[in-house]
N, C-alpha and C positions, 0 to 999 in steps of 0.2 A: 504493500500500500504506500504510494506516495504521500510526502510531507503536504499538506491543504498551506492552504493562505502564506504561502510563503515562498518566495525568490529561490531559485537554481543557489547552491551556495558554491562559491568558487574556494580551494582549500589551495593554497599554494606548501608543498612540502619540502622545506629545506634547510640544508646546513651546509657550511661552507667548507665543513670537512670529509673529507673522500670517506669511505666507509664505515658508514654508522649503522648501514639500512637504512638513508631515506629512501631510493627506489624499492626494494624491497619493503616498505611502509607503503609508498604511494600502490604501489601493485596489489599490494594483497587487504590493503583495507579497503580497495575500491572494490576488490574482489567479494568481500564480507560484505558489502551493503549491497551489490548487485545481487547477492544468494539470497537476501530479506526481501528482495523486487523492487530496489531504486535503481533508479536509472542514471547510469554513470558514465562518465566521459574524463579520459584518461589523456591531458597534452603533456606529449615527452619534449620536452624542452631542453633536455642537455645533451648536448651532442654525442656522446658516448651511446645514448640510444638502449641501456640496459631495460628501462621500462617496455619498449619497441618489444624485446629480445624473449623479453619475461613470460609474454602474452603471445610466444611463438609465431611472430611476424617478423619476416624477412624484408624491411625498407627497403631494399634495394626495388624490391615489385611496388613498392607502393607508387599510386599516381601522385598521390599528393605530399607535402610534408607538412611541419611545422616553421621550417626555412620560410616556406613559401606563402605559409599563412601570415608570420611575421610580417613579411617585406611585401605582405598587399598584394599578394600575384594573385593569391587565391582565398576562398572563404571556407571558413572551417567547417561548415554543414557538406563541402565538395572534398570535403579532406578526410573523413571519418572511414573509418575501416572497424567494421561489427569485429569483437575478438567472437570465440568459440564458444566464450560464457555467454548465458542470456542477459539481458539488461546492460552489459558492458561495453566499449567502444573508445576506440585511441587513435587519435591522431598521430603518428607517428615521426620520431624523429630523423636528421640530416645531417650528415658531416659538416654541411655548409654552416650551420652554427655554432662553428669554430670560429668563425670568421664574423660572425655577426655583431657580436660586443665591438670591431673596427670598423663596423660599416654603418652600426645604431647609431654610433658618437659623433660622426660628420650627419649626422640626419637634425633638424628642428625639432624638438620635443621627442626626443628617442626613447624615453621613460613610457609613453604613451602607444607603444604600437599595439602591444597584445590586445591591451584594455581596447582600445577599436576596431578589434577585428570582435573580440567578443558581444562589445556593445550593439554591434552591425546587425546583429542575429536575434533572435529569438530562439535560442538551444532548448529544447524539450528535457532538462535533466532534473532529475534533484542535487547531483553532486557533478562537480566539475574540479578533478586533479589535475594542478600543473605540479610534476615531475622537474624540479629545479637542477640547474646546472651544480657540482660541487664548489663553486665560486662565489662571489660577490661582486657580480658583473653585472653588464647591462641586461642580460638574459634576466638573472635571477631579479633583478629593479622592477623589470617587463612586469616578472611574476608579479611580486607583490604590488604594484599600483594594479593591476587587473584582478588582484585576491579580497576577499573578502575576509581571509584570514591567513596563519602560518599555522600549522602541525611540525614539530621542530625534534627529531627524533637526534637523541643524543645517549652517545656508546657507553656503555659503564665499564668507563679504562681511566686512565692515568690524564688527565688532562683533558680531559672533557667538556667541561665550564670554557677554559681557555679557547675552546675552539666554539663555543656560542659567543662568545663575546660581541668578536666583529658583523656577526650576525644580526645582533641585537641593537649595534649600531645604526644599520643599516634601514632594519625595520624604524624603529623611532626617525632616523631621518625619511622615510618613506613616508612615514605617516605624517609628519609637521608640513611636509612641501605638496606631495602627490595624491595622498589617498587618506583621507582622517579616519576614516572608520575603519583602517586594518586592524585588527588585533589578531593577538596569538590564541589560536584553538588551544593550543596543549603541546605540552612535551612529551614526548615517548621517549621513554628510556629501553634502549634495545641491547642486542650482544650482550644479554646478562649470565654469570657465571657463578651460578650460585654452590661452586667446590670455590670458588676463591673470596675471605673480607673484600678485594677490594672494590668490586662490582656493589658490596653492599656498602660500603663506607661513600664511592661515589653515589650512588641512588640517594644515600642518607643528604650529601651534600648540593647534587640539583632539586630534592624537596627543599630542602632548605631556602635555597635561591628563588626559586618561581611557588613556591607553596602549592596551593591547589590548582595550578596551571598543570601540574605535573598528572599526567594518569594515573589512575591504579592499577591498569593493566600495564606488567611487564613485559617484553620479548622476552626468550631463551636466545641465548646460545643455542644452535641448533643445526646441527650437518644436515637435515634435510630439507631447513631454510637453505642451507647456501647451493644445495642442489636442482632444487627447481628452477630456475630459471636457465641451467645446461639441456632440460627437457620440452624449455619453453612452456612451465606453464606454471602459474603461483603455486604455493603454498598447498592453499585450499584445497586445489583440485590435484597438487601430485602426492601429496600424504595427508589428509583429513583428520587423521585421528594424533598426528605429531604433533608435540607440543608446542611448535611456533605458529602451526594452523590454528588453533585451541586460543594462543593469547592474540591474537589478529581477529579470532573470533570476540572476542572478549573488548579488545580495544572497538570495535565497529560498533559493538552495545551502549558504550560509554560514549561515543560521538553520536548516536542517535537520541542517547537521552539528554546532550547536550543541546542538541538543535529543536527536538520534542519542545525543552524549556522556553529557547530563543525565539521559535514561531509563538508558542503561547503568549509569548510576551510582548509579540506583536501585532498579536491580534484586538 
């Protein structure tokens, strides 16, 4: 059943450090709320294409990308590619978004392109993932002035805080100049290792910082998270009963009954 009285939400997913699981977040939570029958719409924005990869799509066949959505060729309703799952659907990403952070910054208002191509449409979704680049660039900018919020998935390792930081920068300056109404969905604390203190001494330590910003749903550590996406296909659907399908499960519950609240609230 979809959300009543209430806007598409756009979730922008990121951190500006390489391997935390945010595509693995973006993939497999889109994944959990398509299983409940929302309707989801997956844009891979960082050139790596892992999200692309995840959901067993080979971009090389795609007609369209997110390159080309960016730079105005094309519209994102002519860009969509149904994945396998029901309710689910990703625009796919482009090498050429390597290159794009040099070609936004000679553009007039280069903070603005995602947010216009999105605005242009009327997209039939409840949820709309952008899959952020692992940087602080113009890509990840795009995101968040086009996001209605951040999901901010941070590793429970040794310096972990230290790499949300400039993140957090970034966001707050997004929001003073581009977009006021960003705010942060939640932190997901992932790669947790509950055979080592220090996974829980970190956890202990981003509670600390963002307080109830922070999930209650954990990730694992989990070898059969880090193998799905060599199968091309999340979590959910290549081990169901593993326990990093299980806390993605769980994470998707806890952002329904977030939005449950936020529609009520705005009704």
């Amino acid at each position: 059943m979809s959300i009543l009285n209430c806007d598409p939400r756009i979730i922008a997913v990121s951190n500006q450090k390489g391997g935390v699981g945010k595509t693995t977040t973006a993939v497999n939570l889109a994944t959990a709320l398509a299983a409940v029958n929302k309707k989801v719409l997956v844009l891979d924005l960082d050139p790596q294409g892992n999200a692309t990869v995840s959901f067993g799509i080979d971009r090389k066949n795609a007609p369209k990308n997110m390159y080309q959505v960016l730079m105005g060729e094309t519209k994102i309703s002519s860009s969509i590619i149904w994945t396998k799952i029901p309710n689910l659907s990703v625009v796919v990403s482009s090498k050429d978004l390597a290159g794009a952070d040099f070609e936004l910054s000679h553009q007039e208002n280069p903070q603005f392109f995602l947010k216009k191509a999105l605005d242009a449409e009327m997209l039939s979704y409840d949820y709309i993932f952008i899959d952020c680049p692992p940087a602080v660039g113009m890509l990840t900018v795009n995101a968040l002035v086009a996001a209605d919020s951040v999901i901010v998935p941070v590793q429970c390792e040794y310096l972990a805080l230290e790499g949300v930081a400039d993140l957090m920068k970034t966001i707050d300056r997004v929001k003073r100049n581009f977009n006021h109404d960003l705010e942060i969905q939640g932190i997901v604390l992932t790669m947790f290792d509950g055979r080592t203190g220090l996974s829980e001494v970190v956890a202990q330590d981003v509670r600390g910082y963002f307080g109830n910003k922070v999930y209650s749903s954990i990730i694992p550590r989990n070898v059969r998270v880090s193998e799905a996406p060599s199968h091309g296909k999340p979590i959910l659907l290549y081990d169901f009963r593993s326990k990093g399908a299980q806390a993605y499960i769980s994470l998707a519950s806890e952002v329904l009954k977030q939005e449950a609240k936020r529609c009520h609230q705005k009704i």
